[in-house]
N, C-alpha and C positions, 0 to 999 in steps of 0.2 A: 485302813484307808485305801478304798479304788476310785481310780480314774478311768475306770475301764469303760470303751461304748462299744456301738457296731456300726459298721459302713461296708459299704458294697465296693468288692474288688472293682477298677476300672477295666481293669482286663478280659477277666472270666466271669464277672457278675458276681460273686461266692460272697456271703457275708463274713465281714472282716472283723477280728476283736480291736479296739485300738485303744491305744493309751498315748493321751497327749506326754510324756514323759520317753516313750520310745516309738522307733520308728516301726510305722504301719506298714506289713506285706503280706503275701500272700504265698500260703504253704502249698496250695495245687498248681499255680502255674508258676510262682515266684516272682512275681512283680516284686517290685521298688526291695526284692534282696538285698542287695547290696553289689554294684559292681565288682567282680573280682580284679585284683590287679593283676601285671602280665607278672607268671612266677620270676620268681628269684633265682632258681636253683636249675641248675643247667639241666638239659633235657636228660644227659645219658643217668644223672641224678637221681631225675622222677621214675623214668624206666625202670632201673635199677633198682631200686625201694619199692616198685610196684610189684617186680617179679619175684621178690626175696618175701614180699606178703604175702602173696599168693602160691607160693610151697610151703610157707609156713602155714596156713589155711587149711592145705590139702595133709601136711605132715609136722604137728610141733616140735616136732622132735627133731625136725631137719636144722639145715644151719650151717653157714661155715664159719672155722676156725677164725681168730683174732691172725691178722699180717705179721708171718714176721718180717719183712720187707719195711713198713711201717715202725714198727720196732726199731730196727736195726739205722735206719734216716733219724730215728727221733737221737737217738745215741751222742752224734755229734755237735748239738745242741746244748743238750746239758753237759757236757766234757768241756764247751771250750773255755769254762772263765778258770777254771782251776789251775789248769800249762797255764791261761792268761796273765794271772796273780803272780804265778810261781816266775814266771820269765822277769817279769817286771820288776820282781824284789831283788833274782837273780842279777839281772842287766843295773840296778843301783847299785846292788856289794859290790857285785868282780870285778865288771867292765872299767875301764881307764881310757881315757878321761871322761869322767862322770859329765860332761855338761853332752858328748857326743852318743852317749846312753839314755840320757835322760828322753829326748823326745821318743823315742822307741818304749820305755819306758813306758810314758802316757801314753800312748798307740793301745798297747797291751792290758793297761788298768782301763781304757775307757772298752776294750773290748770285754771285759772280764766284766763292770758295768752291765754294760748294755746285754748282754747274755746272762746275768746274774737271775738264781731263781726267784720268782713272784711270790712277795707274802700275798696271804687272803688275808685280808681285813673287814673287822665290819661297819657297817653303813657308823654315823656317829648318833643314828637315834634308836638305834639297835636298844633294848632294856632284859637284860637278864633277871630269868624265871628261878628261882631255888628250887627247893625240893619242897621246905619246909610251904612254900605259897602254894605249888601246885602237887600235893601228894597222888592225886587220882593222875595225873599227865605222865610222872614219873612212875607209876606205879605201872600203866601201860606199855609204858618205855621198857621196862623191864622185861613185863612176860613178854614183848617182842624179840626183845635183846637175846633172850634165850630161847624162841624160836628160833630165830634166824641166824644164829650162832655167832653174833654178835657181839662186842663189850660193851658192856652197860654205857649208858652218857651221861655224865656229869654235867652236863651242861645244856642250856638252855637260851637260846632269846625271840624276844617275840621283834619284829621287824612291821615297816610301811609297805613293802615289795610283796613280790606275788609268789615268791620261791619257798616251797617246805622243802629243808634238804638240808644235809647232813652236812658241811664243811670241815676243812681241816684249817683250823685259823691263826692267826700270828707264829713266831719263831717258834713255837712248842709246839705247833703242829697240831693245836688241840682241836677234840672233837665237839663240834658244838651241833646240834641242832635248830636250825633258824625257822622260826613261824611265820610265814606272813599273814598278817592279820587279813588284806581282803582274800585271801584262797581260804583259810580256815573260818572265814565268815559264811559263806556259801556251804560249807559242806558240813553234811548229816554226820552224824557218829560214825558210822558205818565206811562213810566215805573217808574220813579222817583219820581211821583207823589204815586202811584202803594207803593213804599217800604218807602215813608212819612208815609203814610197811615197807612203801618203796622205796624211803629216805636211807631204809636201814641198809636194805637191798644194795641199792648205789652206790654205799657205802664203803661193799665188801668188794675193791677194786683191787685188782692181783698187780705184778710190778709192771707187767704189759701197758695198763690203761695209768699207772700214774706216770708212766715215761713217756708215754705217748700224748696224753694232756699237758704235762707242762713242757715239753716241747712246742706243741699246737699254740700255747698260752703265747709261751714268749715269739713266737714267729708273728703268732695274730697281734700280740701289742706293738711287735716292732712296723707292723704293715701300715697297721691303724696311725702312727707317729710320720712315719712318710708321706700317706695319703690327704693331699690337701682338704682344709675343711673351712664351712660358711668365713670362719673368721682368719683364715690364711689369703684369703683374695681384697688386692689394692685396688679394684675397681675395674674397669673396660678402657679406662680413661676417653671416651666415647661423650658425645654429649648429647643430654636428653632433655627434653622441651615438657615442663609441668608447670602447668596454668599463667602461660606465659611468660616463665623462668627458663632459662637456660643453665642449667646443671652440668657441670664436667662429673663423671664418675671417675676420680682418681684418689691414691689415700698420700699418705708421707713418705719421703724419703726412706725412712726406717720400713714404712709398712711396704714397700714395693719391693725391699731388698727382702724384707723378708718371704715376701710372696715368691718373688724367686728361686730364694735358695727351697723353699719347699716344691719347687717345681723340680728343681734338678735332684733334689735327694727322691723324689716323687719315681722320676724318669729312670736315674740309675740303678737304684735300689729297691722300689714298688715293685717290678715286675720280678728279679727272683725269689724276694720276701712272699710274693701272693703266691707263686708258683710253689714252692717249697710248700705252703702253707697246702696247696690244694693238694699237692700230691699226696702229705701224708692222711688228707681228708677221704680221699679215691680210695686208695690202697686199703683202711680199716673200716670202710664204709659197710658195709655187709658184716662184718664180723663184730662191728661197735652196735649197730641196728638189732641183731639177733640175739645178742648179750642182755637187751632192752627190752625184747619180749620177751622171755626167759624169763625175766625179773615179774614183766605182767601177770607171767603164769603161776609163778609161786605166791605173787601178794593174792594172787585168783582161788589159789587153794585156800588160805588162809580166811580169807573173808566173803569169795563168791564171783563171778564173774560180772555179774550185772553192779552191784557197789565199787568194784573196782574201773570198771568202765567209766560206770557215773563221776567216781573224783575225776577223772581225768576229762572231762566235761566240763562237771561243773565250774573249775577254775578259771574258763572261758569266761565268768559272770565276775570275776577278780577286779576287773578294771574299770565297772560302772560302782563298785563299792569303794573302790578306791577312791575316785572321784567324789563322789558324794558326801564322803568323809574328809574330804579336801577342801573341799566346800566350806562343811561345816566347821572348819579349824578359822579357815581364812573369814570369814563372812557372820559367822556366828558365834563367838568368844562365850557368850552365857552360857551357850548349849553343851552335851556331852557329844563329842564327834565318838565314841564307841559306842553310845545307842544310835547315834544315826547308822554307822556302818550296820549293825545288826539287822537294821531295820529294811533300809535298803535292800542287803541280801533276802527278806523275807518277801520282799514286797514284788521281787522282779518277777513279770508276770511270764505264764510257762512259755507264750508265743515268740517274747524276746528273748529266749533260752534256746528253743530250736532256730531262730531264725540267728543268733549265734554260732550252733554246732554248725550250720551248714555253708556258712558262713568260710567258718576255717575247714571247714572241707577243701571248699572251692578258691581257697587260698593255699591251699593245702601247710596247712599251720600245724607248728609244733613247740615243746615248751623251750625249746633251746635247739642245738648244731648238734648236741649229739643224740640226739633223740629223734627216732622215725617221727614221720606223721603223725596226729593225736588221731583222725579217721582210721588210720589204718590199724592203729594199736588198740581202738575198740571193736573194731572189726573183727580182730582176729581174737580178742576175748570172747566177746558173745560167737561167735564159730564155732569155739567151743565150751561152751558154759558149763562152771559147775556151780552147785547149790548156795545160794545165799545162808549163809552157819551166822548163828549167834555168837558175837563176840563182847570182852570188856573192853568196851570203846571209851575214850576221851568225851565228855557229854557235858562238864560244868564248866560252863562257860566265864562262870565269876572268879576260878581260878588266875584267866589271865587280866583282869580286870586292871591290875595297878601298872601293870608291864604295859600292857596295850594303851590307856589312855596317856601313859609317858611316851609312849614310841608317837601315838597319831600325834600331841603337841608340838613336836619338832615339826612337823609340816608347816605353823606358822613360820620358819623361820625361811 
């Protein structure tokens, strides 16, 4: 099925491809692109990321070390709930008179709380793949596992989210690999192979980057819990005039008290929790980034520069298959929302695939905080290219067939 026509750029005159389904621009002058927004990420940020690409460029090999500065900050993070625990059990046995213990006591357990390390959990429409369902999945899982000197995975699920990658999940810490159906919808053999690769990669995190992450984790949840949000504000209590109504904007009693208190915990405690949080983000910044393409260049040996480049692209195209498959869960009950997603991923025409890379260019977009630029990490693959090699890619799709059409279902709910 195309809906494809032609029309004339308003701009530069060029003939345009268009599809009534996506938006029409133009790749020589870039009309109706897409506005970029003002970035997010502070200047000395971008600087910084651009010059650490740019010797990586001229030298792969270059690079600096992991912080231990950053290291050494993350430390008293994870250390404080266990003194925390221990005082608190302490201060009930010994201390006399217990009732003069006691609030000290809960001081100490809600600090032990609130500092306690984060399970990973998963989504609840996550559907676990076996071995026995997908022997060719597992079977590439393998001969990766012993490339990359890896332990085998046992586990498996295919997910609604856009993230291939490796977790460590619930109290057992277990290794699961998570599929997201729209990024593995989009992507070739080759490229699938390509973001296994780096799942595994990622994976292989020394005690540096897990000390430093879940420290980063619990600062970031704690900042995120202070910071007011849509639904922590009681109004202006201000009054506004709609179609000849006079509106007061004000909520309840409850809801103004609470507005409050998230203001003062916002005020007193936002500002060291973010601080804290940036510093350790500065300090490993360079040395988390160059760890990242590192990874790029071994999945690049493995399968080619240019396939590697491409997954990390094409997941850009994740989130119109998402949708479409959302669609078809909410709105079309007869239908199979995993032929539509498939279908989708095939149909997306190649002008709204660049007019997406360039997109996150100029947004300067990445798949996550701890990951450079996606521009700049295909940049520095194709820089230096090597040979596109034949590999035994992941290719039957009908393997994940029972997992997938259980995971897209949960979207009705």
């Amino acid at each position: 099925m195309t809906m494809e026509s032609t029309a004339d750029c308003s701009q530069c005159s060029r003939p345009l491809p268009t599809d009534r389904r996506y938006a029409v621009w133009c790749r020589h002058c870039e009309w109706n692109l897409e506005p970029a927004p003002a970035a997010q990420e502070p200047a000395w940020q971008v600087e910084r990321e651009r010059k650490l690409a740019d010797a990586l460029a001229e030298r792969p090999a270059a690079g600096p070390e992991r912080s231990l500065g950053a290291f050494l900050l993350s430390l008293p993070v994870l250390l404080v709930p266990l003194p925390g625990l221990l005082g608190g059990i302490a201060l009930l046995a010994f201390y006399r008179p217990v009732w003069f213990a006691a609030p000290f006591a809960v001081v100490l357990f809600v600090l032990t709380a609130v500092f306690r390390p984060r399970i990973t959990r998963l989504p609840d429409s996550a559907q676990p793949v076996s071995r026995a369902e997908a022997p060719q999945l597992y079977d590439v899982l393998d001969r990766l596992a012993a490339q990359t000197g890896s332990p085998q995975l046992e586990h498996v699920v295919v997910t609604v989210d856009q993230r291939i990658a490796v977790d460590r999940i619930g109290r057992r810490y277990r290794r699961t690999l998570r599929i997201g159906l729209p990024s593995w919808s989009v992507l070739g053999p080759q490229e699938r192979y390509a973001a296994l690769a780096h799942a595994l990669y990622d994976d292989r995190r020394g005690m540096h980057d897990r000390v430093l992450g879940a420290a980063q984790h619990i600062i970031g949840e704690l900042a995120a819990t202070v910071t007011p949000g849509r639904l922590d504000s009681a109004g202006d209590g201000r009054l506004h005039r709609m179609e000849g109504v006079v509106l007061i904007r004000s909520g309840s009693d409850d809801q103004i008290l609470h507005s409050w208190l998230v203001k003062f915990f916002n005020a007193v405690l936002g500002p060291p929790l973010r601080g804290y949080w940036r510093l350790l983000h500065r300090l490993d910044l360079a040395g988390r980034q160059c760890r990242e393409y590192r990874i790029d260049r071994r999945v690049a040996e493995h399968v080619g520069s240019e396939p590697a480049a491409a997954a990390l692209e094409r997941v850009l195209l994740a989130g119109i298959c998402f949708r479409a498959a959302e669609r078809a869960v909410r709105f079309d009950p007869a239908g199979d929302p995993l032929d539509t997603l498939r279908r989708t991923a095939a149909e997306i025409p190649e002008h709204e695939f660049a007019r997406l890379v360039r997109v996150d260019r100029a947004q300067n977009g990445r798949s996550d905080a701890e990951h450079p630029p996606t521009w700049q990490r295909t940049r520095l693959l194709r820089a230096h290219p090597t040979p596109t090699t034949t590999v035994f890619a992941p290719s039957k799709d009908d393997e994940l067939g029972t997992a997938a059409r259980a995971a897209l279902a949960a979207l009705h709910d």
